[in-house]
C-alpha positions in Angstrom: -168.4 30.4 57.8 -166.0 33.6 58.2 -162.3 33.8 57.7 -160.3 35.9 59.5 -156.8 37.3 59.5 -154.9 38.6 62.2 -152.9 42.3 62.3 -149.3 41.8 61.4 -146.8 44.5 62.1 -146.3 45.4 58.7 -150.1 46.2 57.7 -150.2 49.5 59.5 -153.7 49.5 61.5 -154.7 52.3 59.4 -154.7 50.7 56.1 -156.9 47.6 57.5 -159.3 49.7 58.7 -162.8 49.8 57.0 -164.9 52.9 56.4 -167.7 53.7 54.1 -165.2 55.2 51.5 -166.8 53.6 47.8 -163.1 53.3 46.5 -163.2 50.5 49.6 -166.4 49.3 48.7 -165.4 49.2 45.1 -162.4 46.9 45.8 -164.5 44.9 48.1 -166.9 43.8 45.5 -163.6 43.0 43.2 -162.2 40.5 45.9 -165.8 38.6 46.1 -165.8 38.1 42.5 -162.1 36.7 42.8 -163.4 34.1 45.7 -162.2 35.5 48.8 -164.4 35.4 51.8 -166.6 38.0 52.6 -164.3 38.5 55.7 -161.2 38.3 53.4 -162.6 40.6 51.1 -163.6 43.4 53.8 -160.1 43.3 55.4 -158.3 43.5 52.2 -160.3 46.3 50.2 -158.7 49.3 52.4 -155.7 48.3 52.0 -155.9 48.5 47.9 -157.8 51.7 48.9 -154.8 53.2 50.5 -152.2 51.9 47.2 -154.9 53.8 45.4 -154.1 56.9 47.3 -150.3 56.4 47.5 -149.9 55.8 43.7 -152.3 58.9 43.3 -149.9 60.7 45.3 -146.8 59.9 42.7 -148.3 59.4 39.5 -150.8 62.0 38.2 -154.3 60.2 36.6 -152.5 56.4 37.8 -156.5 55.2 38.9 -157.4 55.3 35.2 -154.3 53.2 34.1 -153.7 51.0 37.0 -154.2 47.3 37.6 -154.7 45.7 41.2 -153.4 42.4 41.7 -154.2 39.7 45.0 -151.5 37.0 45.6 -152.3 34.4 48.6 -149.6 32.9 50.3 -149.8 28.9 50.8 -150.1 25.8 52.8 -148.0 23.2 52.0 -150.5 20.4 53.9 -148.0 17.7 52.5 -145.0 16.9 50.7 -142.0 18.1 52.2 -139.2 18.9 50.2 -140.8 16.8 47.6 -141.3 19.3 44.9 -138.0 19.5 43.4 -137.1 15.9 43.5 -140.4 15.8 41.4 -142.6 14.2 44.2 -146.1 14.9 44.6 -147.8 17.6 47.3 -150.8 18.8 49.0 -151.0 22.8 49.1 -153.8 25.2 48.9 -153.8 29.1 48.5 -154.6 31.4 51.9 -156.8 34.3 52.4 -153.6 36.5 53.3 -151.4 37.8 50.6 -150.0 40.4 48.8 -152.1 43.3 47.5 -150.7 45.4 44.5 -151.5 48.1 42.1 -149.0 48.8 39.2 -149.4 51.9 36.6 -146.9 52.5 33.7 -144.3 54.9 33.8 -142.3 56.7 30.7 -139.9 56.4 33.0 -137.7 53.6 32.4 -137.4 50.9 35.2 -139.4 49.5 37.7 -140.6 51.5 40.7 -141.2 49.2 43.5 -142.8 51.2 47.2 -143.9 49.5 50.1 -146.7 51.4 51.9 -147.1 49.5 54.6 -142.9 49.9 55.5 -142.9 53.2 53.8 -140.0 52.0 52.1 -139.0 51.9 48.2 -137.1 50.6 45.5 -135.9 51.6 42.4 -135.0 48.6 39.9 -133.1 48.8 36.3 -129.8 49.5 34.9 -129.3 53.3 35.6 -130.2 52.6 39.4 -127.7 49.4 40.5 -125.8 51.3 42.7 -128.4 53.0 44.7 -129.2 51.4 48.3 -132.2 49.5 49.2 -133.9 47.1 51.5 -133.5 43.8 51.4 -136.9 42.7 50.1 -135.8 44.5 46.3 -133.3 41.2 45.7 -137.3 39.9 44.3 -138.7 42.0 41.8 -135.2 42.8 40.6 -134.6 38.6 40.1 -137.9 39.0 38.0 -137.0 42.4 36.5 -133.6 40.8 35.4 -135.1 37.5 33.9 -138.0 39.1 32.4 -136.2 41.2 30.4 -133.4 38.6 29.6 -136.1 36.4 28.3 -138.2 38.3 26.3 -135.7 41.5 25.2 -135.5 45.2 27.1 -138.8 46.6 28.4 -140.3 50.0 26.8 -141.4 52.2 29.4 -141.0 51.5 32.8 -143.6 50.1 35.5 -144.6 51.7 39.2 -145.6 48.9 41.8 -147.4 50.0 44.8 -147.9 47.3 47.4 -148.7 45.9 51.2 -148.8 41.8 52.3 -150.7 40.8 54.8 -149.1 37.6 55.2 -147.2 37.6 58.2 -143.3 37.5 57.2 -140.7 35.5 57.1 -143.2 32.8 58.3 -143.1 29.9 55.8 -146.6 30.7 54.2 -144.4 31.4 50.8 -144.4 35.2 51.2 -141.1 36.0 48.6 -142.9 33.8 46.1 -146.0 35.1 46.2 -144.2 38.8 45.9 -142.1 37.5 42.9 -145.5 36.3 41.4 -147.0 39.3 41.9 -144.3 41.7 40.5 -144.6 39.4 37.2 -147.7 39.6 36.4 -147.3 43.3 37.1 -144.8 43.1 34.2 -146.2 40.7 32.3 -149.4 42.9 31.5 -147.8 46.3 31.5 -145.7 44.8 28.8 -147.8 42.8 27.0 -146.0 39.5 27.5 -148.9 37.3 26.5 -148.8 38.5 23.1 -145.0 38.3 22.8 -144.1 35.4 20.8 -140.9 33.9 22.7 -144.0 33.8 25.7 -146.2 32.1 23.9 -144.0 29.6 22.8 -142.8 28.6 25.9 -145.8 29.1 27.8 -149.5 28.0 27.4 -151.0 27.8 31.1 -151.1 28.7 34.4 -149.7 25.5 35.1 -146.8 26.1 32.6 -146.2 30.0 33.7 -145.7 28.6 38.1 -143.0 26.1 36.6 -141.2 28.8 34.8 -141.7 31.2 37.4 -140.3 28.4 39.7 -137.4 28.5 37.3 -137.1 31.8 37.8 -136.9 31.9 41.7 -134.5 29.1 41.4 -132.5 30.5 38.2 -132.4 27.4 35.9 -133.3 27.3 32.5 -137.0 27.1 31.3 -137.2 25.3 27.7 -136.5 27.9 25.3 -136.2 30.8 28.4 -132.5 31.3 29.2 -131.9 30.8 32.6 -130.1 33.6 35.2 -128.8 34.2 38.8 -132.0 33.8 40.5 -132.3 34.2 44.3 -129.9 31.7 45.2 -132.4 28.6 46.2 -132.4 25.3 44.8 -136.1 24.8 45.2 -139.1 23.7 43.1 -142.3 25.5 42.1 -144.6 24.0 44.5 -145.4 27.5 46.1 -145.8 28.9 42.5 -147.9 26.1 41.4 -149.9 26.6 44.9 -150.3 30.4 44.7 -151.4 30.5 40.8 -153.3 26.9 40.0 -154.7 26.4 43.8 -158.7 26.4 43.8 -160.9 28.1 46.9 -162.2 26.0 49.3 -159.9 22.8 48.6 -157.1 21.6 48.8 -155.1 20.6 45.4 -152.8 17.3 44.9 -149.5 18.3 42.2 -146.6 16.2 40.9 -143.9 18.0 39.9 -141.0 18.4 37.3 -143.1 18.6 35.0 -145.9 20.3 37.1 -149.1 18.3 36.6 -152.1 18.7 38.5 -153.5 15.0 40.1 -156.7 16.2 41.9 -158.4 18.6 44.6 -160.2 17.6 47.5 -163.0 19.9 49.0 -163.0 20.8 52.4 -166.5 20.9 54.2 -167.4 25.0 55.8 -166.8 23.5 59.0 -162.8 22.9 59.3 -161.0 25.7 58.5 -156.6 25.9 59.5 -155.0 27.6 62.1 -151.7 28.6 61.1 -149.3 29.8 64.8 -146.0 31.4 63.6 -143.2 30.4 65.3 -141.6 33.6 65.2 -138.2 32.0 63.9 -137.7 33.4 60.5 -137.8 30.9 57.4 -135.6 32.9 55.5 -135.0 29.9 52.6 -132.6 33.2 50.9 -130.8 33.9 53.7 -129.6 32.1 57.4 -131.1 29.1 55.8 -130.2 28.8 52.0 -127.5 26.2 52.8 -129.4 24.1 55.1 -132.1 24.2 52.4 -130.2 23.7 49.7 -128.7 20.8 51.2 -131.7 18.9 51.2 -132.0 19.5 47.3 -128.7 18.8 46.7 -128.9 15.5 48.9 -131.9 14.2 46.6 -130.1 14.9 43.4 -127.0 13.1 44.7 -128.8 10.1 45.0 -130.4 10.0 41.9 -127.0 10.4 40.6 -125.9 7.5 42.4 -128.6 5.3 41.5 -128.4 6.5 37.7 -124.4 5.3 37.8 -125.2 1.6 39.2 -128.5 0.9 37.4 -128.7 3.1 34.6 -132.3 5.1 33.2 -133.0 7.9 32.2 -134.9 9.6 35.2 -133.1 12.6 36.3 -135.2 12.9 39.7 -136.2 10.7 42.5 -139.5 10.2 41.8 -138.6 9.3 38.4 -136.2 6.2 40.0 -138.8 5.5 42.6 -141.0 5.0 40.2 -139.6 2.5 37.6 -138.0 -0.9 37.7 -135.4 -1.9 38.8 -135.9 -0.1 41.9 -137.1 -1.5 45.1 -136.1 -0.3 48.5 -134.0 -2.8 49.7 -132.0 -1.9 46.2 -131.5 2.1 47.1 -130.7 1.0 51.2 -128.2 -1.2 49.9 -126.5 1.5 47.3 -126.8 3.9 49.8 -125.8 1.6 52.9 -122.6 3.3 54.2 -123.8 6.9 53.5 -126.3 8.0 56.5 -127.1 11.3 55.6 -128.3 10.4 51.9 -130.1 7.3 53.7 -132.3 9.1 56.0 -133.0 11.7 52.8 -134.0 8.8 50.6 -135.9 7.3 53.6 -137.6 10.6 53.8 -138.8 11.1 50.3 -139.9 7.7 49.9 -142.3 7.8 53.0 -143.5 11.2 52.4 -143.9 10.6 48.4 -145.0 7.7 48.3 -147.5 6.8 51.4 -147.9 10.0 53.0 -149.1 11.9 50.1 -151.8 9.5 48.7 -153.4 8.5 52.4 -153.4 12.3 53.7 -155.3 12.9 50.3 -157.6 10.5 50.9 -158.5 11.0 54.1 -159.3 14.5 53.4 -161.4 13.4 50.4 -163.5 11.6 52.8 -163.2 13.8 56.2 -161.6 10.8 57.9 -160.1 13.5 60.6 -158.5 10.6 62.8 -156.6 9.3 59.9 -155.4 12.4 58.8 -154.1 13.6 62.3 -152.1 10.7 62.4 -150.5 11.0 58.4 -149.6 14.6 59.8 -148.2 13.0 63.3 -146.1 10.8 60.8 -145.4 13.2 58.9 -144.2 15.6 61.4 -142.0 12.7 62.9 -140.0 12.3 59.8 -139.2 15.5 59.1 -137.6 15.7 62.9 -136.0 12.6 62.3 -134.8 12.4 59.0 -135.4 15.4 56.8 -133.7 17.6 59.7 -135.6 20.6 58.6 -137.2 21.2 62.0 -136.3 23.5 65.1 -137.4 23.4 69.1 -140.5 25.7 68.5 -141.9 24.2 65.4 -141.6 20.4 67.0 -143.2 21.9 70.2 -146.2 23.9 67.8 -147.1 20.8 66.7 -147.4 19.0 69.7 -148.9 21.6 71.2 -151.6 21.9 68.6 -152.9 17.7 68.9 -152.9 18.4 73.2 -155.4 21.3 72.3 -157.2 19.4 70.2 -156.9 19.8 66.4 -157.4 17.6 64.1 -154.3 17.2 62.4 -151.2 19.5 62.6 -147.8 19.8 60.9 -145.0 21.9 60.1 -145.1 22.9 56.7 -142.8 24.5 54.1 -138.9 25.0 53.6 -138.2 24.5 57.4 -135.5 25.8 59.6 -138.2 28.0 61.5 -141.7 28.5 59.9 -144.9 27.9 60.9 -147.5 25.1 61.6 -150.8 24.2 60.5 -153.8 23.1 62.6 -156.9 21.5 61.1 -160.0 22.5 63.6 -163.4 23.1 63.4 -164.6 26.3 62.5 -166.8 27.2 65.4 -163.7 27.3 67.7 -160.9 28.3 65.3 -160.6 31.7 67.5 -160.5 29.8 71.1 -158.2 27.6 69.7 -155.6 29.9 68.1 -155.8 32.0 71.1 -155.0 29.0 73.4 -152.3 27.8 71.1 -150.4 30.6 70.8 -150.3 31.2 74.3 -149.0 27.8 75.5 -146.3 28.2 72.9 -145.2 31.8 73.9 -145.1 30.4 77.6 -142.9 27.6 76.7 -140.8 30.2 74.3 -141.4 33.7 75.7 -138.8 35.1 73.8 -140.5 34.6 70.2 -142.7 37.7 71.1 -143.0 37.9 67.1 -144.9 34.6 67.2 -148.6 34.9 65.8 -151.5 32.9 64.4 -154.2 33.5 62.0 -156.9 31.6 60.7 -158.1 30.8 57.2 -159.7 28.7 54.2 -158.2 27.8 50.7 -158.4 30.5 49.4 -158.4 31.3 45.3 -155.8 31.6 43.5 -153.6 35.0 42.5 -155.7 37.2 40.2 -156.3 40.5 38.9 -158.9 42.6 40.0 -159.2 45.5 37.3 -158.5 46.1 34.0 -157.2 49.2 32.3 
């Protein structure tokens, strides 16, 4: 069964175009290994080929000292806003992401350029006051905490790169870039050695809950915590992009991260993912809707804590011990709506959703999962909040056409969708989806779709 991906307008069309070039061929065979798709792995090789060329173009002999790095976006199937109140979720890596090569530099500072945007950054101390785009606030959060926890960086580090994940889309795009630009670091540097690392750090698992910590600037153990990017957000999409496995679909708890299971998805259902073309910007127009959720959850756990005592600091930890029942937190919380429906919210999503959506796709039971997702997709219109007009109406529209299940996923407030279908008319359907939806919004020209499986895990692809 192919995956395919969809041209975005920031993969120029002449980076994702395949030729006989062995550099391309090279890369190709490096993707394959990883556990992308042959498809995957034939769109994504040209585009390494061209970092190869524009790092060549700045950095005399880079080839010989570079590393190339793939980092998927996600799927959050299930588990809204569940992560940071330490609730369980469904997510799997996608066959899009962001494609990377880094070289080291005597030059101190990290060197950050955009090939697709023909844009560029320059990161460090001696280079705060210079201009640049908006995307730098990420590897300079991971620049800044990188070298708060684990002392000054010798040399410096030059980061060519290109994502093919559409942007601003929900599919975890800023996380996967923050991911990316660490492990960048954390090889040109030699963090695994370092011992302040090692002691804080032992796994993959362990590394997505500090880089979580990172995004969302708290404290990690023994790793002094910073500004971050302003979100007060879990490490679901880290956990998703570093721990996820290809081809299934992986169950996490959170806070600490702990991995529960993975289901396997048969060749024959593959997602659909339409863009809405609203931006999910969870660091910008957004942050304070978003952050209200988190906040909202903490608050009651607060509450709860000050009638009833224990020493659970999240929801899931109140949820999940006596005395709690229900009927206990509805009464506690009975003249406060707003921390009502978010209660409501986390307790259906946490602890019914979750479970049956997971066991439905353990067994295929399609029906069953179409209508967790329907649920699903009701409660977050109704009392998460996170929802808009076009991703309520991409999710209806999907179950008319016929998918199998379908939901909005991620931080909300614009976004995207996921559609479960069957492989064989994956292209049909995202064609026919995404043209009922631009007819209903035909301002959202930036709408899109795509199509993919779960996809591996970030990785590197070469070694010096």
């Amino acid at each position: 069964m192919m995956c395919i991906d969809h041209d975005w307008p920031d993969l120029n069309d002449d980076m994702a175009t395949p030729t006989k070039d062995p550099e391309i061929t090279d890369f190709a065979a490096l993707l394959r290994r990883a556990g992308l798709s042959d498809a995957a792995s034939d769109r994504h090789a040209p585009v390494f080929a061209r970092l190869t060329r524009s790092l060549a173009e700045d950095v005399p002999q880079a080839g010989a000292r570079a590393r190339a790095y793939f980092v998927p976006g996600r799927i959050e199937v299930m588990g809204k806003h569940t992560d940071y109140a330490g609730g369980d979720s469904l997510v799997c890596p996608v066959e899009q992401g962001f494609c990377l090569l880094a070289v080291p530099t005597e030059e101190p500072g990290l060197f950050t350029t955009d090939v697709a945007r023909r844009e560029a950054a320059m990161i460090g101390e001696a280079c705060a006051s210079r201009p640049r785009p908006g995307w730098a606030r990420y590897p300079e959060t991971v620049y800044r905490r990188t070298a708060a926890n684990f002392g000054p960086l010798a040399g410096g580090l030059r980061i060519a790169f290109a994502s093919t994940l559409p942007p601003d889309a929900g599919l975890s795009s800023s996380s996967a870039f923050m991911i990316g630009c660490f492990l960048a670091m954390a090889d040109a540097h030699g963090l695994a050695v370092d011992p302040r690392f090692a002691g804080a750090i032992t796994s993959r698992i362990e590394l997505a809950d500090y880089l979580g910590h990172v995004e969302n600037g708290q404290t990690y153990r023994s790793l002094a915590g910073d500004a971050g990017v302003g979100t007060f957000g879990g490490s679901q999409d880290h956990t998703a992009i570093l721990c996820g496995e290809a081809g299934a679909v992986s169950r996490f708890s959170y806070a600490p991260t702990r991995r529960r299971d993975v289901a396997h998805l048969p060749p024959d259902v593959v997602f659909v993912v339409a863009t809405s073309g609203v931006p999910a910007r969870k660091a910008e127009g957004a942050m304070g809707d978003y952050n209200q959720a988190s906040r909202l959850a903490g608050r009651i756990a607060e509450r709860w804590q000050a009638r009833y005592g224990g020493v659970g600091l999240r929801l899931r930890d109140i949820v999940e011990s006596p005395p709690f029942s229900p009927p206990r937190m509805e009464a506690l919380l009975a003249h406060e709506p707003e921390m009502t429906r978010r209660f409501r919210h986390f307790y259906e999503e946490h602890t019914r959703l979750v479970p049956a959506a997971f066991e439905a796709l353990q067994y295929g039971d399609w029906e069953a999962l179409g209508h967790i997702a329907d649920r699903s997709q009701a409660l977050a219109e109704a009392w998460l909040g996170n929802q808009v007009l076009e991703t309520i109406a991409l999710a209806r529209l999907a179950r008319e056409r016929g998918a199998l299940a379908a939901s909005a996923f991620g931080a909300g407030y614009g976004g995207a969708v996921w559609a479960l279908v069957r492989a064989d008319r994956a292209d049909a359907f995202g064609a026919s989806w995404i043209e009922a939806y631009r007819s209903a919004f035909p301002a959202r020209e930036e709408a899109g779709w795509l199509v993919t499986c779960p996809g591996p895990a970030a990785t590197r692809l070469s070694t010096p």
